[in-house]
C-alpha positions as CSV (number, residue, x, y, z in Angstrom):
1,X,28.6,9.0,-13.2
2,X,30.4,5.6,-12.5
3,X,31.0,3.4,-15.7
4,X,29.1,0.5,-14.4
5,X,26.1,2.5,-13.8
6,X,26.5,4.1,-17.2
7,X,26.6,0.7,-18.6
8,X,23.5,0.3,-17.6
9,X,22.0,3.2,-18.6
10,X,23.2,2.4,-22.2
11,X,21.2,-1.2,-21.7
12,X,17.8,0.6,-21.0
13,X,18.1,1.4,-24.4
14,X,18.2,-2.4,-25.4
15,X,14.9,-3.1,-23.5
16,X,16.4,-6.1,-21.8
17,X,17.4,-5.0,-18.4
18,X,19.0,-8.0,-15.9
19,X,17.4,-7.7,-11.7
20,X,21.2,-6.5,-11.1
21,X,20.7,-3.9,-13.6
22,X,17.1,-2.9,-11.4
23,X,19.0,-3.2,-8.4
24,X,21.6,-0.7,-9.3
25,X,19.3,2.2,-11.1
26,X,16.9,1.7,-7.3
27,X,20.8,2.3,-6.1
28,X,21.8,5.2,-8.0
29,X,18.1,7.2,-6.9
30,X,18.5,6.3,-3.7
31,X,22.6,8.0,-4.1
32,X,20.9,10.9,-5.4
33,X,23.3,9.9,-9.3
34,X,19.9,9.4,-10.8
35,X,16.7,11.0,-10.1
36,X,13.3,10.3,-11.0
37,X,11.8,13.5,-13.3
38,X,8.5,14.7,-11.7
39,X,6.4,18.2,-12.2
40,X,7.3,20.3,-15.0
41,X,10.0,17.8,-15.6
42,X,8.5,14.9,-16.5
43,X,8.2,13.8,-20.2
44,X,5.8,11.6,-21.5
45,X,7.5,10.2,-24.8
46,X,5.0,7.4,-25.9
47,X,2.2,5.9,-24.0
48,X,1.0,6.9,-20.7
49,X,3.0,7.4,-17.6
50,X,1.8,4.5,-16.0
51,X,2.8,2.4,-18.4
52,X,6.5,4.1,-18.5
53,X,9.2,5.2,-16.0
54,X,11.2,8.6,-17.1
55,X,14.4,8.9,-15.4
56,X,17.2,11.9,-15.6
57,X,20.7,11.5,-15.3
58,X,24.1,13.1,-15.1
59,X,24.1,15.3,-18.7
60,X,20.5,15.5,-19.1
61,X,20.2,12.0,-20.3
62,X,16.7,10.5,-20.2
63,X,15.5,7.0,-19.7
64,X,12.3,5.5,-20.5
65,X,11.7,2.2,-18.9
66,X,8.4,0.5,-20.7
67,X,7.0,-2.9,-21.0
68,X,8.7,-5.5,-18.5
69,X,11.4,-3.4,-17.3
70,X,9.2,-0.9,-15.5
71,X,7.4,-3.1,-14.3
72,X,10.3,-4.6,-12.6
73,X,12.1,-1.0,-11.4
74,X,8.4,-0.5,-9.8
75,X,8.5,-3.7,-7.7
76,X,12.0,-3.2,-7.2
77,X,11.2,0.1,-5.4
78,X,8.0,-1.0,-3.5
79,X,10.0,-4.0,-2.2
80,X,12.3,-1.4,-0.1
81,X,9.3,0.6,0.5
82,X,6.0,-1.3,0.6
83,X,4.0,2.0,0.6
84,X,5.4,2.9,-2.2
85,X,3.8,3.2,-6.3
86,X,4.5,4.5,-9.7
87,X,3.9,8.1,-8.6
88,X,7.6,9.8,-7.4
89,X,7.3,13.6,-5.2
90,X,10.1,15.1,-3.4
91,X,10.2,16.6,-0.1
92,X,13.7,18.9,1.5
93,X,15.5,16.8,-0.8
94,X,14.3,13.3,0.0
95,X,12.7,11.3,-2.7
96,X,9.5,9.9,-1.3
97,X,6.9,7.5,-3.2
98,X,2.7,7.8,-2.9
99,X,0.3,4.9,-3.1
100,X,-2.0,5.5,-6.9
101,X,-5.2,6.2,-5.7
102,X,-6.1,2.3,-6.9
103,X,-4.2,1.4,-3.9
104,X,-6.6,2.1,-1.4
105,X,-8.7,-0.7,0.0
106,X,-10.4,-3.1,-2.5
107,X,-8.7,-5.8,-1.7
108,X,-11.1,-8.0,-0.7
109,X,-13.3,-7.2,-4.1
110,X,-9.7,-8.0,-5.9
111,X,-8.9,-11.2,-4.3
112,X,-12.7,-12.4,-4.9
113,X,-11.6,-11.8,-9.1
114,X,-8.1,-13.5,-8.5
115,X,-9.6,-16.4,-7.7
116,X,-12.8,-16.5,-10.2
117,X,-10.2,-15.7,-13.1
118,X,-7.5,-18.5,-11.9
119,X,-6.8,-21.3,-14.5
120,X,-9.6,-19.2,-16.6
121,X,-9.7,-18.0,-20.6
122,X,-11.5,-16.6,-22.8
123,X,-14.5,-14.6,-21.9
124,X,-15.4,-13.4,-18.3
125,X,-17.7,-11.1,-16.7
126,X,-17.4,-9.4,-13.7
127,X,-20.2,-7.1,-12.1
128,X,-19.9,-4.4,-9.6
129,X,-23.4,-2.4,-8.4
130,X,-21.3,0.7,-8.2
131,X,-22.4,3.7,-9.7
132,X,-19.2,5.6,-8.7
133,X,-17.4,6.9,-11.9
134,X,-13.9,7.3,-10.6
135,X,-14.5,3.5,-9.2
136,X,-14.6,1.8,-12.6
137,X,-10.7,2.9,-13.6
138,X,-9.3,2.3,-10.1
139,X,-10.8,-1.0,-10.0
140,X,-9.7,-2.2,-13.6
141,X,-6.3,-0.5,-12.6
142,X,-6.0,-2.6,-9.4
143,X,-7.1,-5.4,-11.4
144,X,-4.6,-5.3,-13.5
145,X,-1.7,-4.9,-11.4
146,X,-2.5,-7.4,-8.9
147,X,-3.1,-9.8,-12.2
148,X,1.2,-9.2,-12.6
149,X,1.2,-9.5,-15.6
150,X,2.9,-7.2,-18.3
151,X,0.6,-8.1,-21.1
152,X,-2.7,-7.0,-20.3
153,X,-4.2,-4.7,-22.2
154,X,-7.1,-2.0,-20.3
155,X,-9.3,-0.6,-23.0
156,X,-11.0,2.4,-23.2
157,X,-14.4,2.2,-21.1
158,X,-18.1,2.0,-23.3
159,X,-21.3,3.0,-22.2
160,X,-24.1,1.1,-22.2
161,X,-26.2,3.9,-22.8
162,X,-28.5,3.8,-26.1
163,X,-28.5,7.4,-26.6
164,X,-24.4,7.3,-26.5
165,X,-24.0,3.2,-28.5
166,X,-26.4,0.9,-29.1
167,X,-25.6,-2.7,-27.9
168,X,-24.9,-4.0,-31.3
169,X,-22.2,-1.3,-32.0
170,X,-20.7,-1.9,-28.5
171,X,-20.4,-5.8,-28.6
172,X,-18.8,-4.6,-32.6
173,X,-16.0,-2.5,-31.1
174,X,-15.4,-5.0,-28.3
175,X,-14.9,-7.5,-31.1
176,X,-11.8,-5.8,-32.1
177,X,-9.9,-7.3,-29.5
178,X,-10.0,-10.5,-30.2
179,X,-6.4,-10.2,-32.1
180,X,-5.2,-8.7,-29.0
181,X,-6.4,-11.9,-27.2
182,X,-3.9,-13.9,-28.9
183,X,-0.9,-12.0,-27.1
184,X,-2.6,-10.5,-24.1
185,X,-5.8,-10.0,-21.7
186,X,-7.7,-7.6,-22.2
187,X,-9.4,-5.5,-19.3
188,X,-12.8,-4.0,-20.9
189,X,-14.5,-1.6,-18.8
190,X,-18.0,-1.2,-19.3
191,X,-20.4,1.1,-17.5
192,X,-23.8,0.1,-17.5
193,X,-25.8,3.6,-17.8
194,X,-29.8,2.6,-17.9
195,X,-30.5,0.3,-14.8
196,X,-34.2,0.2,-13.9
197,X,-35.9,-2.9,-13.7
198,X,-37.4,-2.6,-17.4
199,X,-34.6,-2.7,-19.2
200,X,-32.8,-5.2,-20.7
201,X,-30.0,-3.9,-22.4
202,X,-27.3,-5.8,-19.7
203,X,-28.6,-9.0,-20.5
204,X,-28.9,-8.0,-24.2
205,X,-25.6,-7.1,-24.2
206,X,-23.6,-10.0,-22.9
207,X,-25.8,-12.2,-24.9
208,X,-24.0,-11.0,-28.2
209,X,-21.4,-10.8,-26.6
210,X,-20.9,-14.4,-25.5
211,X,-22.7,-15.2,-28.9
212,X,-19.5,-13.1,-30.5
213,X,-16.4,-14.6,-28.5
214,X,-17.5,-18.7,-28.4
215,X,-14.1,-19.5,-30.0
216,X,-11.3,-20.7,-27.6
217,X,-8.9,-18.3,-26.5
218,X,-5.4,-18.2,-25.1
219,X,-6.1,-15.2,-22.9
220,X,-8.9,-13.8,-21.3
221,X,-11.6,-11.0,-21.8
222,X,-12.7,-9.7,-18.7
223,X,-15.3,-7.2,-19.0
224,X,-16.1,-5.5,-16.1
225,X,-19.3,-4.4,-15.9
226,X,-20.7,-1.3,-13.4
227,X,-23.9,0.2,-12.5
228,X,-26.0,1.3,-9.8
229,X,-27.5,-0.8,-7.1
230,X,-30.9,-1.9,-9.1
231,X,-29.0,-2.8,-12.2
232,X,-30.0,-6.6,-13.4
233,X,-26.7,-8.3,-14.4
234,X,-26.4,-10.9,-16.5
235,X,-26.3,-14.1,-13.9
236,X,-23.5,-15.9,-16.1
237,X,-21.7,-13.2,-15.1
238,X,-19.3,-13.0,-11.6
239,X,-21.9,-10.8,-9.5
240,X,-19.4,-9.4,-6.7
241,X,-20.5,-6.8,-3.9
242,X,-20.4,-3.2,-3.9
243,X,-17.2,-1.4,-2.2
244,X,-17.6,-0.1,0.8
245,X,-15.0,2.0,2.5
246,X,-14.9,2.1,6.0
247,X,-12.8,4.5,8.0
248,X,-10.1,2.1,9.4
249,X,-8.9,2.1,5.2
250,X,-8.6,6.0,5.8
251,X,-6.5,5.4,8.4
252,X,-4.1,2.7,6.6
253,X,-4.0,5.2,3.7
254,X,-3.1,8.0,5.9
255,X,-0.6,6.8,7.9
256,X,1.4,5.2,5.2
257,X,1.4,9.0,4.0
258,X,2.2,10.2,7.0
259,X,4.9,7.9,8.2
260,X,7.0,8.2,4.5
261,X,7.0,12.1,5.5
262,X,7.4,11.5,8.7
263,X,4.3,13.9,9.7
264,X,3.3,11.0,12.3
265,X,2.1,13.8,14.3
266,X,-0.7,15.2,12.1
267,X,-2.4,11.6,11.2
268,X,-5.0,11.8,13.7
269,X,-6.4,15.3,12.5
270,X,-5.8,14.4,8.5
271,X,-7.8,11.2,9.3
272,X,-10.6,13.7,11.5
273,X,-10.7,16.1,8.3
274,X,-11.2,13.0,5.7
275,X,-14.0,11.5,7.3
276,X,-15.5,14.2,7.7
277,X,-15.9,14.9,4.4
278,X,-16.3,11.5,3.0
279,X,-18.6,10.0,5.6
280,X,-21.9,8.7,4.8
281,X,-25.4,9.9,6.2
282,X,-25.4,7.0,8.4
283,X,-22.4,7.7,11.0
284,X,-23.2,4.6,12.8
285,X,-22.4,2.0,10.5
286,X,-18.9,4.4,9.7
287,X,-19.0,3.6,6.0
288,X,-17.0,6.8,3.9
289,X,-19.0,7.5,0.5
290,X,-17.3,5.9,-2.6
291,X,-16.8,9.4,-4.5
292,X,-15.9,11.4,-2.0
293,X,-13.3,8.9,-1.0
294,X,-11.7,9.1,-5.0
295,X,-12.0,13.3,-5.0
296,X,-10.4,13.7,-1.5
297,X,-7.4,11.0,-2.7
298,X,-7.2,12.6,-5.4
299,X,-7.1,16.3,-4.3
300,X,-4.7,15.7,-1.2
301,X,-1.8,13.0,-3.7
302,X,-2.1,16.6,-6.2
303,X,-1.2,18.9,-3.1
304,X,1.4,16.6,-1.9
305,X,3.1,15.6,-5.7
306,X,2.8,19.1,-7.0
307,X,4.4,20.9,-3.7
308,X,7.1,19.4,-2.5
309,X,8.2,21.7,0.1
310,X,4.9,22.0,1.5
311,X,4.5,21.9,5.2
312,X,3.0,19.7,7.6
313,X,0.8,22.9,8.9
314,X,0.5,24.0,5.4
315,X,-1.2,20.9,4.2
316,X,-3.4,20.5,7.0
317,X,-4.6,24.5,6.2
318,X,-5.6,23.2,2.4
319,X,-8.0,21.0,3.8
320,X,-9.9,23.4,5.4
C-alpha cells in the first residue's frame, strides 16, 4: 500500500479526516487498494452500520469511519455516483453502490418538512395519515439525511397504544431527551396505534407534551407522528399528506439499478414484475401500495447485496 495512502489510514484512527484524505480512500476503492467489507465480512464494532463505514485494507487492517467522517466518505462517493448510498455489493469484480430503501420517492413529503423546520427549535410536530409500518423509519431516515446534519439523534419509535404505554409514560420517556437537545436534534418517531374518531389520546398526548418541553431549546424535537387515514392529529401540529407512490418512482428506482449493473436491457420487465405486485385496486389512477412498495425494495436490494454474481436472467427468475 502506498505510504501516503497509509498515512491516511493511520489518521482515521484520529477521527479528524481532511476532504483530501476522503478524496483519496474514494481513490484507493475505486484502485481496488481498499475495499469496502460487505456479507460475511462486514463487522459491526459499535453502533449501527449506518451510522459507520467498515473498510479492509492491505494486511487485514480495518477502518471504521463514524460521526462526521462517514458522513463525508458517503457524500464523497454519491458525488461520483449520484445513485449511489451507504449500502456497498459487488458484481464480477466491480464495486457497485444501491440506493437505502429511504431513497425512493418522498421527496416532495421531505421538502414540505425542510421548509416547516427552517430557522425552527425546540418542539415540532409533524403528522403523516400513514398506517404503513415500514413508512415510519424510512421517513425519519430520509428526514434525517436530507436535514445534513451529523448531530441528530433518531430515537427508538413509541406507541401510542394504551394497552402497550399510556400517554403519561410516553411524554416521561420522551422527556429524557431534553439533555440530548442541548448538543443535537432529536428525530422521535411515534406511531399513533388507536385512531377512531373517539379517541383522544393524540391530542392528549401532545398536550403534555408541549406542556413538558415549554423551555427554549437550542435544537429541535421533531416528533413525527403516524397513523391511519381517520386519525385526529393534533392541529398545532404540521399535518402533511399521505405518500403516494406512483409507478413513474418505480421506474426512477429501477433504472438507477439497472444502469449501475448495466442490465439496461431487463428494466422494462423488472419495472412490469414490481407493479404488478405493488399496484393498488384502482389501476387507473396507477398508485403502487405503500407496503408492498417497502417489502419488494426490500426483498429485491437483499437479492442483489447478498449475491453478487447473480445474473441478470437469474434475478429476473427470483421475482417470479
Amino acid at each position: 500500500m502506498a505510504e501516503d495512502l497509509q498515512a491516511v489510514i493511520d489518521r482515521t484512527k484520529t477521527g479528524a479526516l481532511t476532504p483530501t484524505d476522503i478524496q483519496a480512500l474514494v481513490a484507493a476503492i475505486q484502485a481496488g487498494q481498499v475495499t469496502l467489507a460487505t456479507g460475511q465480512q462486514a463487522v459491526a464494532i459499535g453502533g449501527s452500520a449506518a451510522e459507520s463505514i467498515i473498510l479492509t485494507g492491505s494486511n487485514n487492517q480495518v477502518i471504521v469511519l463514524k460521526g462526521n467522517d462517514a458522513e463525508a466518505f458517503q457524500s464523497t462517493l454519491q458525488q461520483i455516483n449520484p445513485a449511489t448510498s451507504s449500502q456497498p455489493a459487488t458484481q464480477q469484480g466491480k464495486f457497485h453502490r444501491f440506493p437505502e430503501v429511504s431513497r425512493f420517492d418522498l421527496t416532495h413529503l421531505i421538502d414540505k418538512c425542510l421548509g416547516e423546520l427552517l430557522g425552527k427549535k425546540g418542539l415540532i410536530g409533524l403528522a403523516v395519515p400513514c398506517g404503513e409500518k415500514a413508512f415510519l423509519k424510512n421517513f425519519c431516515d430520509r428526514l434525517k439525511h436530507e436535514l445534513g446534519r451529523s448531530n441528530i439523534q433518531i430515537r427508538q419509535p413509541l406507541s401510542l397504544n394504551p394497552q402497550v404505554i399510556s400517554v403519561s409514560k410516553a411524554v416521561e420517556a420522551i422527556k429524557q431527551y431534553k439533555k440530548l437537545l442541548q448538543t443535537s436534534d432529536v428525530i422521535c418517531p411515534i406511531r399513533v396505534s388507536v385512531c377512531d374518531a373517539s379517541s383522544n389520546i393524540p391530542l392528549d398526548f401532545w398536550q403534555k407534551l408541549q406542556d413538558a418541553f415549554q423551555d427554549n431549546f437550542k435544537h429541535r424535537l421533531i416528533v413525527v407522528l403516524v397513523g391511519s387515514e381517520d386519525c385526529v392529529f393534533p392541529t398545532s401540529a404540521v399535518l402533511l399528506y399521505s405518500p403516494q407512490f406512483e409507478q413513474v418512482h418505480a421506474f426512477q428506482w429501477i433504472r438507477d439499478i439497472t444502469q449501475a449493473l448495466s442490465w439496461g436491457e431487463v428494466t422494462d420487465e423488472w419495472m412490469q414484475k414490481m407493479v404488478d405486485r405493488c399496484l393498488c385496486g384502482d389501476v387507473q389512477a396507477g398508485c403502487l401500495d405503500v407496503g408492498l412498495v417497502y417489502e419488494h425494495l426490500e426483498y429485491t436490494l437483499s437479492l442483489l447485496q447478498n449475491n453478487p454474481s447473480l445474473s441478470a436472467e437469474a434475478f429476473l427468475e427470483q421475482l417470479d
